[in-house]
C-alpha positions in Angstrom: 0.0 0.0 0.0 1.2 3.7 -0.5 1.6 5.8 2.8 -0.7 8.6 3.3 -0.8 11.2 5.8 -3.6 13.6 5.8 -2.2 16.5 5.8 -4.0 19.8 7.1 -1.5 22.4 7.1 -2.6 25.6 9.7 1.0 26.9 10.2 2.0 26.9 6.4 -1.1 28.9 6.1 0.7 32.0 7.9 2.6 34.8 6.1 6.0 33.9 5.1 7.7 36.3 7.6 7.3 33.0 10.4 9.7 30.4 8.3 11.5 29.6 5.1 9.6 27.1 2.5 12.4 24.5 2.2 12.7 21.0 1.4 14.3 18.5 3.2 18.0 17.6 2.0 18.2 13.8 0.4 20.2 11.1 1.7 22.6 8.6 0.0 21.1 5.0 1.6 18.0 5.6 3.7 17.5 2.5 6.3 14.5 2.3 8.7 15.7 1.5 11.9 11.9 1.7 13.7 8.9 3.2 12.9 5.8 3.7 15.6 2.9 2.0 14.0 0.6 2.9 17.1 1.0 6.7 16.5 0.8 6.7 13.0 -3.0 4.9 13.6 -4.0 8.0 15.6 -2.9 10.1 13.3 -5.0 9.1 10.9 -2.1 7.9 9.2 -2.8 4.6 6.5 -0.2 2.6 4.0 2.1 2.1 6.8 3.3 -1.2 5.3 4.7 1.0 2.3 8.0 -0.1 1.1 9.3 3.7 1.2 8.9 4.4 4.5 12.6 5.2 5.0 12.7 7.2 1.9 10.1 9.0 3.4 11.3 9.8 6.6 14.7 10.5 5.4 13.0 13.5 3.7 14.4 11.7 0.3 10.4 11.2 -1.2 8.0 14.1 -0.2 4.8 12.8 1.1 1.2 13.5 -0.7 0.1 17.3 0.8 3.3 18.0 2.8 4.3 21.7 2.8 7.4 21.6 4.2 9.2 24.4 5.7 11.9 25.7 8.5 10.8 27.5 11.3 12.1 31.0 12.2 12.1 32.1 16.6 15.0 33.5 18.8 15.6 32.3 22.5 17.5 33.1 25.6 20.5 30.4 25.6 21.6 29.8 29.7 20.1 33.3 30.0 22.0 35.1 26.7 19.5 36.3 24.1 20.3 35.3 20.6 18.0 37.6 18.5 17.6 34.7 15.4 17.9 31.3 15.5 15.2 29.1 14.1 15.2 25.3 12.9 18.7 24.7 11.7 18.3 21.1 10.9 14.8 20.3 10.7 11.9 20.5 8.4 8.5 20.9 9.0 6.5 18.7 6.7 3.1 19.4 8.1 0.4 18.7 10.2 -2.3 15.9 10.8 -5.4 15.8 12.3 -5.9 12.7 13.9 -8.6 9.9 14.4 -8.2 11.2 18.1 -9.2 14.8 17.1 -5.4 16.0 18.3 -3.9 18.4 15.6 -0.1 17.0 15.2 3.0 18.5 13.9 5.2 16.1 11.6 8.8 17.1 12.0 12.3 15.6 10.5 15.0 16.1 12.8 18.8 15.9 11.0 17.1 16.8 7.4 19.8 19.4 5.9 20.7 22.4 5.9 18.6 25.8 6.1 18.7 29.7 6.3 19.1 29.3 10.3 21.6 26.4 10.3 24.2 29.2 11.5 26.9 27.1 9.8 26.3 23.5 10.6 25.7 20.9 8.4 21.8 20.6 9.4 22.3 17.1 10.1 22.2 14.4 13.0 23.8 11.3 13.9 22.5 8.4 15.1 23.3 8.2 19.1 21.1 11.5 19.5 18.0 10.6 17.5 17.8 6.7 19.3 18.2 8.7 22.6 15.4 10.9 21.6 13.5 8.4 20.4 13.8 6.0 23.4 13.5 9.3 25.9 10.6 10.8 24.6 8.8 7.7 24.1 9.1 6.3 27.6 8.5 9.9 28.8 5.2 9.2 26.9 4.8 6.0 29.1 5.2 7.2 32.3 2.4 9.9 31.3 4.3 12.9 31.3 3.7 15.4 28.1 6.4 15.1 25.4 6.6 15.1 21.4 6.5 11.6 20.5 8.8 9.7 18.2 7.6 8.5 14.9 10.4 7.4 12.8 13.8 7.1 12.9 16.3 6.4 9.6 19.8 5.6 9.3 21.0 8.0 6.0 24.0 5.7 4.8 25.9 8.8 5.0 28.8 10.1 8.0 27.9 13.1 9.7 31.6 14.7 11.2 31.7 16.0 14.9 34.7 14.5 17.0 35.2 12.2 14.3 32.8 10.3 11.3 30.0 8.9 12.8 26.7 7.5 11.0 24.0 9.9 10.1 20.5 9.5 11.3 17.3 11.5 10.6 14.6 11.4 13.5 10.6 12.4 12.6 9.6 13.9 15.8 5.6 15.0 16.6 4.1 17.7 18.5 1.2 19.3 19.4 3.3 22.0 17.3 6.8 23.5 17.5 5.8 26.7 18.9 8.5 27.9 21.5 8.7 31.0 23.4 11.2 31.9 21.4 9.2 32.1 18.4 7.3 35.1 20.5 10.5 36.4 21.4 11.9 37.0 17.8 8.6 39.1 16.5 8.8 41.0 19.7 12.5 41.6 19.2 11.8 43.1 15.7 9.3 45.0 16.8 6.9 43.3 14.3 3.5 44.0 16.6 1.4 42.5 13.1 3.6 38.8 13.0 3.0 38.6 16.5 -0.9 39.7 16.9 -1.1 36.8 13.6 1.6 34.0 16.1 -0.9 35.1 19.2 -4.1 34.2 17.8 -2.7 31.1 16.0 -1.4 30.1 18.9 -4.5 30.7 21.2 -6.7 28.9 18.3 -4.8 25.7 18.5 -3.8 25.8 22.0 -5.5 27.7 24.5 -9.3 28.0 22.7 -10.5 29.3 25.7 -7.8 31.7 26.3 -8.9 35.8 26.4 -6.2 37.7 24.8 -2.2 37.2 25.3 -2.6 38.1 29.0 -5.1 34.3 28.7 -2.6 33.0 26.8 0.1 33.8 29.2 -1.9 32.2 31.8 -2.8 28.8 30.2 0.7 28.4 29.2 1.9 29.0 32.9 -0.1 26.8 34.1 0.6 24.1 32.0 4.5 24.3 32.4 3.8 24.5 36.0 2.4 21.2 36.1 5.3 20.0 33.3 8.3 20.4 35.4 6.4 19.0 38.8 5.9 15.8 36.2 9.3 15.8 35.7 10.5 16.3 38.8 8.6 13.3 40.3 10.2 11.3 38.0 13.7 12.6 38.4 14.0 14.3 35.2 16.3 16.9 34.3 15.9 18.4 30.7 19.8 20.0 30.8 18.8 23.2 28.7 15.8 24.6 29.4 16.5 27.5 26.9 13.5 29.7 25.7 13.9 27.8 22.2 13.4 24.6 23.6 10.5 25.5 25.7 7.3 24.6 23.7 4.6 26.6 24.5 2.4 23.9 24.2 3.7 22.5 27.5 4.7 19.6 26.0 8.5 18.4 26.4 10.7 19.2 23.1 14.3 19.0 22.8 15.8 15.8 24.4 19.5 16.9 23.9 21.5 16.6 26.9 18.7 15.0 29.1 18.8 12.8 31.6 17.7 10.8 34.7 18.9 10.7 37.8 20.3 7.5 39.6 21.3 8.3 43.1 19.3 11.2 44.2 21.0 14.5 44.5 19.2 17.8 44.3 22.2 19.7 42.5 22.7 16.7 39.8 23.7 18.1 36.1 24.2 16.2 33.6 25.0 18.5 30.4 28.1 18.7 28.9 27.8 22.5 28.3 25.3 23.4 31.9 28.6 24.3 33.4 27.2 26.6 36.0 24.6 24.3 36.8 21.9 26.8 35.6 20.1 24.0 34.8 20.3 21.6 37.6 17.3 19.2 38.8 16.5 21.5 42.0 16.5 24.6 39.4 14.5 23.9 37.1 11.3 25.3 38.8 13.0 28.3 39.0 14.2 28.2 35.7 10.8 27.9 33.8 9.6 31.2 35.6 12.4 32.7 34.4 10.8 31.3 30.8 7.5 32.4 31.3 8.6 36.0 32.2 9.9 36.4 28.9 6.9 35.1 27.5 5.3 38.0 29.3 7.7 40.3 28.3 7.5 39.3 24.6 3.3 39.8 24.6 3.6 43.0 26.5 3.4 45.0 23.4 0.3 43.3 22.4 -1.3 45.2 25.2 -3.2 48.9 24.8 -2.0 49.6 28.3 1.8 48.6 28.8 1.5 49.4 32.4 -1.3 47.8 33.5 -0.2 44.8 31.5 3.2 44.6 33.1 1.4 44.6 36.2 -0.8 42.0 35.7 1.5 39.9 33.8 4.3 40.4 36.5 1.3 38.6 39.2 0.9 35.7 36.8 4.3 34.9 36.5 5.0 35.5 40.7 1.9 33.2 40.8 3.8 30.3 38.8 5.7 29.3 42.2 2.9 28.7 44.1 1.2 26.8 40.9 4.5 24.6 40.7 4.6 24.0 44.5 1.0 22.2 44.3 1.5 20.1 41.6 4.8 19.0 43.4 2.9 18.7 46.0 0.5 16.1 44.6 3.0 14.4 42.6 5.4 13.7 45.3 2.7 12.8 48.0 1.7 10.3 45.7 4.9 8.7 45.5 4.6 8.0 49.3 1.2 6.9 49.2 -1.0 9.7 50.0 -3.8 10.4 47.4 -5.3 13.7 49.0 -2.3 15.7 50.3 -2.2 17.8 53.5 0.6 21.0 53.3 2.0 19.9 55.8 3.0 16.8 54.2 5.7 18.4 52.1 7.7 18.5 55.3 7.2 14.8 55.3 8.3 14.2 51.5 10.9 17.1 52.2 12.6 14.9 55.1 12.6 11.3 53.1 14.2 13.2 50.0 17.1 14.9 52.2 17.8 11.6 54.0 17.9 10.1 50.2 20.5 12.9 49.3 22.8 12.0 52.6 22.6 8.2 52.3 23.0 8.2 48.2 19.7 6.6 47.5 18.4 5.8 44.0 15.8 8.0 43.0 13.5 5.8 41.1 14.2 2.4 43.5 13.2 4.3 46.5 10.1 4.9 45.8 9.6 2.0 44.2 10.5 0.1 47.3 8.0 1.6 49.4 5.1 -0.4 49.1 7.6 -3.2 49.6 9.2 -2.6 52.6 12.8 -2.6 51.2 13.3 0.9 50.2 15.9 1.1 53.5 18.0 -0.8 51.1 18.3 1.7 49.0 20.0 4.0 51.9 23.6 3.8 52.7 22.4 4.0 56.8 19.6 1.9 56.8 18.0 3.1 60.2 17.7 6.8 58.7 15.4 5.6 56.4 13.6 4.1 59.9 13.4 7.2 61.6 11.6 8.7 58.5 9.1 5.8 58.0 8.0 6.0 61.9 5.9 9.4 60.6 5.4 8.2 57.4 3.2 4.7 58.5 1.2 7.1 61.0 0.3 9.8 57.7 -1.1 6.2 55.9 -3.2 5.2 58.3 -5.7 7.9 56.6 -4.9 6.7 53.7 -6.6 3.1 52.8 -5.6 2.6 49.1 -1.4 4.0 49.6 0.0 0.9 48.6 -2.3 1.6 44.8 -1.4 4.7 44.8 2.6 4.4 45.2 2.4 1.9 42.1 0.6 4.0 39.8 3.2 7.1 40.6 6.3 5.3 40.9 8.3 3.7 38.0 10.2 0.6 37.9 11.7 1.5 34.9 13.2 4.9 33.6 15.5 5.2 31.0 19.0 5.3 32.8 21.9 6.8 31.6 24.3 4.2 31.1 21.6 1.4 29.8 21.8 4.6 27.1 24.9 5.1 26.3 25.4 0.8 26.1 22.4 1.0 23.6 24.0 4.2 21.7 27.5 2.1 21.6 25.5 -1.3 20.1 23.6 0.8 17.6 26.6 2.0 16.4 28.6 -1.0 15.8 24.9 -2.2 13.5 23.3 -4.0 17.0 19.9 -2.8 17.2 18.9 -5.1 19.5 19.6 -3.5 22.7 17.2 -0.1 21.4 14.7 -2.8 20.7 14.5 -4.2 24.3 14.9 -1.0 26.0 11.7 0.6 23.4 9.8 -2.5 24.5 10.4 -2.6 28.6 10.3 1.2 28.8 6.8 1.2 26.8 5.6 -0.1 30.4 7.4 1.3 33.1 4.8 1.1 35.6 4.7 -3.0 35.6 6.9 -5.4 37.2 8.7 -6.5 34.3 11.0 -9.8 36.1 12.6 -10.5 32.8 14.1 -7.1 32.9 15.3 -6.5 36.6 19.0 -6.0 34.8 17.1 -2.6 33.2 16.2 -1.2 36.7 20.0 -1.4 38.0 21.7 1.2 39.1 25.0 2.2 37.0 28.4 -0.1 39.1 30.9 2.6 39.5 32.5 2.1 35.9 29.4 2.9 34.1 28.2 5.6 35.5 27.6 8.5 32.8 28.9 11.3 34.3 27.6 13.8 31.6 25.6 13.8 28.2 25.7 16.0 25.5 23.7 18.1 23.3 23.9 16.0 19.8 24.0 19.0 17.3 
């Protein structure tokens, strides 16, 4: 059968000014590596047995009704303002409109060169786009909002950084690529029509509900409030929470130099280039207010009364911490059992997680352990973990269902760093086994998996991945 996607292009529709109309760049040997069958259903998506899949989604044979294009926005970069940047090595192909009623972005990561590649060679290789596709699906799993992973392609072609290593194009989907930084840019210029046009387009798709930026502003705060409580609770840290990478959507985009935590430790970085720590685990609430008050600084303009509107928009961003504290709250009180949390039962979850950071505690076992009885395992002094639970047994006796409620918040599976980097290594040498298993396990991290205890292990001392990397 022939693949068709049903295209139904929105952002294409918009004035030139927001991107450049570009085709992707062909590839010598296009391979399929995987392709997510399930997602392509709810898309709407039919033909998915055709024999050009990988020419496809190497960008080597345009699809029926794409309209592809490169998208233009700006972005704060660990708190530096680059006034242009834009999609440097990915295309746009288009949107679909799926079975599920969801309007989806089609996007191929590592597709050539454009007008924003800044001098790079607009292309990927293969250990960043099995990372993201392995990340973002199992973020998808464990219920937390992410772009999703459709395809991924070997190109047959070497793609220089340290050295030659094989090329790889990844078709990423979204709710849409909309970042803050694609407010910041038309702001920056000044350009009050492109941004009116980005506002309403992005309220329309988005926020339906929304009244005006300031509603905008609003729904997006609150759903990047609830974002980084969901990664959080998982032990997530994204590594570069720049503006560009910060979807308005409040979805997570841009799997570069992410990462998990193993042993828990509230100042944990993993990014090869966070050398200040800017974005650290324990920052990252911080950081995405910082985010959100450019967002209100770039809609400001949009406003007939610039000083009421800084005033309002400065309470909904001062607002954000209390919005973020709650769904902490909630997440974290489920992870210890407790379905209907009290406030003062973040001095409870406060206490386990500093006794985790003194006694180098995994993260992800922990609380796993709890309904278990063996999470004092987990603690280099046992008995500290025993002072903590005396408190902790006497908060669930109000709470009848804890030891549900701890399973459905608490993974056994995440996607650790060095199980990775092993999978990254095999990939490489033309092993795509080990990406196949973890895809599979991680596609159900809430169930005890037996078969797989070797995925839930903890790095020994000589694997431990002591920092990741961006992938450009």
């Amino acid at each position: 059968m022939t693949l068709t996607i049903p295209f139904d292009n929105s952002y294409a529709a918009l004035p030139d000014v927001f991107f450049t109309r570009q085709a992707p760049t062909p590839v010598a040997a296009p391979e399929l590596i995987v392709f997510n069958h399930a997602l392509a259903a709810e898309m709407g998506m039919t033909g998915t047995d055709d024999p050009r899949l990988a020419a496809i989604f190497a960008g080597n044979d345009l699809p029926a009704g794409a309209a592809p294009l490169a998208q233009l926005y700006a972005g704060h970069q660990f708190g530096q303002f680059n006034p242009q940047l834009g999609d440097g090595r990915a295309i746009l192909l288009g949107e679909t409109v799926g079975r599920d009623g969801l309007r989806r972005d089609i996007q191929l990561k590592g597709s050539g060169r454009t007008p924003y590649s800044r001098g790079g060679d607009g292309r990927a290789w293969l250990g960043p786009v099995l990372r993201e596709y392995l990340v973002s699906e199992a973020m998808h799993a464990l219920g937390v909002p992410t772009t999703r992973a459709l395809a991924a392609v070997r190109t047959g072609e070497p793609v220089y950084r340290e050295g030659a290593l094989p090329g790889a194009v990844l078709t990423r989907v979204a709710s849409s690529h909309l970042r803050v930084g694609t407010f910041q840019v038309f702001a920056a210029r000044q350009d009050s029509k492109a941004l009116s046009e980005l506002t309403e387009h992005a309220i329309a798709r988005h926020y339906p509900d929304a009244d005006g930026p300031r509603g905008l502003l609003q729904a997006v705060i609150a759903a990047q409030a609830d974002l980084v409580a969901q990664w959080m609770s998982v032990g997530f840290i994204h590594g570069v929470m720049n503006t560009d990478n910060c979807a308005i959507s409040g979805e997570t985009i841009d799997y570069g130099p992410c990462a998990f935590m193993d042993v828990y430790d509230p100042d944990t970085v993993f990014s090869s280039i966070d050398r200040r720590g800017r974005y650290a685990y324990a920052n990252q609430a911080d950081i995405i207010i910082w985010n959100m008050a450019q967002l209100a600084t770039a809609l400001v303009p949009l406003m007939p009364d610039t000083d009421a509107a800084v005033k309002g928009f400065t309470e909904d961003v001062q607002a954000m911490a209390t919005q973020i504290r709650t769904a902490w709250l909630a997440r974290f009180a489920a992870k210890i059992g407790i379905a209907t949390p009290r406030p003062e039962d973040a001095a409870l979850i406060g206490s386990l997680l500093t006794a985790m950071d003194e006694n180098q505690a995994d993260f992800t076992n922990t609380f796993r352990a709890l309904p278990t009885g063996k999470a004092r395992d987990q603690f280099t002094d046992p008995t500290a973990f025993d002072r903590w639970a005396e408190g902790w047994m006497q908060r669930l006796e109000a709470e009848p269902e804890a030891e549900k409620t701890m399973r459905a918040a608490n993974p056994a599976f995440i996607p650790r760093n060095h199980r990775v980097e092993q999978m990254i290594e095999a990939a490489v040498a033309g092993d795509d086994a080990p990406f196949h298993r973890m895809l599979e396990v991680l596609s159900r991290p809430y169930e005890d998996q037996p078969e797989a205890e070797d995925m839930a292990r903890p790095p020994l001392p000589a694997e431990v991945v002591p920092a990741t990397f961006c992938g450009t």
